[in-house]
Residue, then its C-alpha position, 0 to 999 in steps of 0.5 A: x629856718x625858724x622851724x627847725x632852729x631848736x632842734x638836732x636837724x638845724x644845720x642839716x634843715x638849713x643846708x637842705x633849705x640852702x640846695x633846694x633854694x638854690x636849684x628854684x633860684x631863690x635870692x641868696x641875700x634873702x636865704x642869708x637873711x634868714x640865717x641870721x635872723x633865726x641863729x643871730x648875726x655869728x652864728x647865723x653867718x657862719x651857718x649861711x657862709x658853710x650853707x652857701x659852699x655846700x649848696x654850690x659845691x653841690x651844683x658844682x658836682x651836678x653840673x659835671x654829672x648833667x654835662x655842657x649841651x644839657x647846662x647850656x639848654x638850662x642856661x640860654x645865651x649865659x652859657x658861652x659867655x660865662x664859659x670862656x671865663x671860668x676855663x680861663x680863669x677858675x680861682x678869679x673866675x668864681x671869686x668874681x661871680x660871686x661879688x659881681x652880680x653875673x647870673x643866677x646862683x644855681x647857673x654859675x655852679x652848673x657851668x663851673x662844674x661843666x667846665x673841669x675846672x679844679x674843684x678845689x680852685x672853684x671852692x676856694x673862690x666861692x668861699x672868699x667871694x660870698x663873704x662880702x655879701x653875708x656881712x652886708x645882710x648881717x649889717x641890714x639885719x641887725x640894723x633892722x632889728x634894732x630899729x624895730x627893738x628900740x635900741x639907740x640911734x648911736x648902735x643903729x647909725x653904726x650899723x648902718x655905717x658898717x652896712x654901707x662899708x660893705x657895700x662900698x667893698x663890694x662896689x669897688x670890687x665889683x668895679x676893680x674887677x669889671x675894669x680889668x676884664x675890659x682892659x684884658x679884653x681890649x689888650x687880647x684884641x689888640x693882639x689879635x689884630x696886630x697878629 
């Protein structure tokens, strides 16, 4: 990022950093930590948030070019099981991949894609979903670079309280949404024996 951050090309250079790092699954929370190091923690953060929803998108696009039987040789076992969510449940389905640790990035995209899903429902949800976790690395990385630039211990402790909010959100919404899952899945069960 560094590299092309003063030049006309950064923005096109970080989304093309973005879609190649998704596609060799590289960890997103070390692709947005990069943004916000080199651009600073605004500019950084909308640069990784607009970053992210181009490279999904992009996936999202491959994945209905590739189609289901080549997704799901890519995919192994993830493939069925994520596929049944996202039909059923588009908006909620792509915002809950994103907060809830469910599987590789570049995976989550293609099988969206695969699926016919509304791509706008698919963009929206991705756009809602990745904003808790681009504020947490914005939080660790001032909280860093703090610590290493000799700035007070009261802006630090902030930080690191800010950092810890975030975490808490995506914990609780992580477990918010794990829970009704399970009680969904348990009340169709239930359905399904009575009928």
């Amino acid at each position: 990022f560094e590299t092309f951050s003063n030049t006309p090309f950064a923005l096109p250079a970080t989304v093309l950093i973005y879609v190649l790092g998704a596609l060799v699954n590289a960890p997103q929370w070390m692709m947005h930590g990069g943004a916000v190091l080199v651009f600073g923690p605004v500019w950084g953060s909308v640069i990784a948030w607009n970053a992210t929803l181009l490279s999904a998108s992009f996936n999202f696009w491959l994945g209905r070019r590739l189609g289901a039987k080549r997704v799901s040789q890519m995919s192994g076992g993830f493939f069925g099981k994520f596929l049944y969510v996202v039909k059923s449940h588009g908006f909620w389905a792509s915002l809950i991949v994103r907060i809830v640790p469910t599987g590789p990035f570049v995976i989550v995209n293609l099988i969206a894609g695969v699926t016919r899903m509304k791509f706008i429902w698919f963009l929206m949800g991705t756009a809602v979903g990745i904003i808790p976790k681009i504020a947490l690395v914005v939080s660790v990385s001032e909280g860093v670079k703090g610590a290493t630039s000799g700035k007070g211990a009261l802006y630090i402790a902030v930080v690191c309280a800010i950092a810890l909010i975030w975490l808490g959100v995506i914990y609780l919404a992580g477990s918010y949404i794990t829970k009704k899952r399970a009680l969904r899945k348990l009340a169709q069960n239930s359905k399904n024996e009575q009928g």
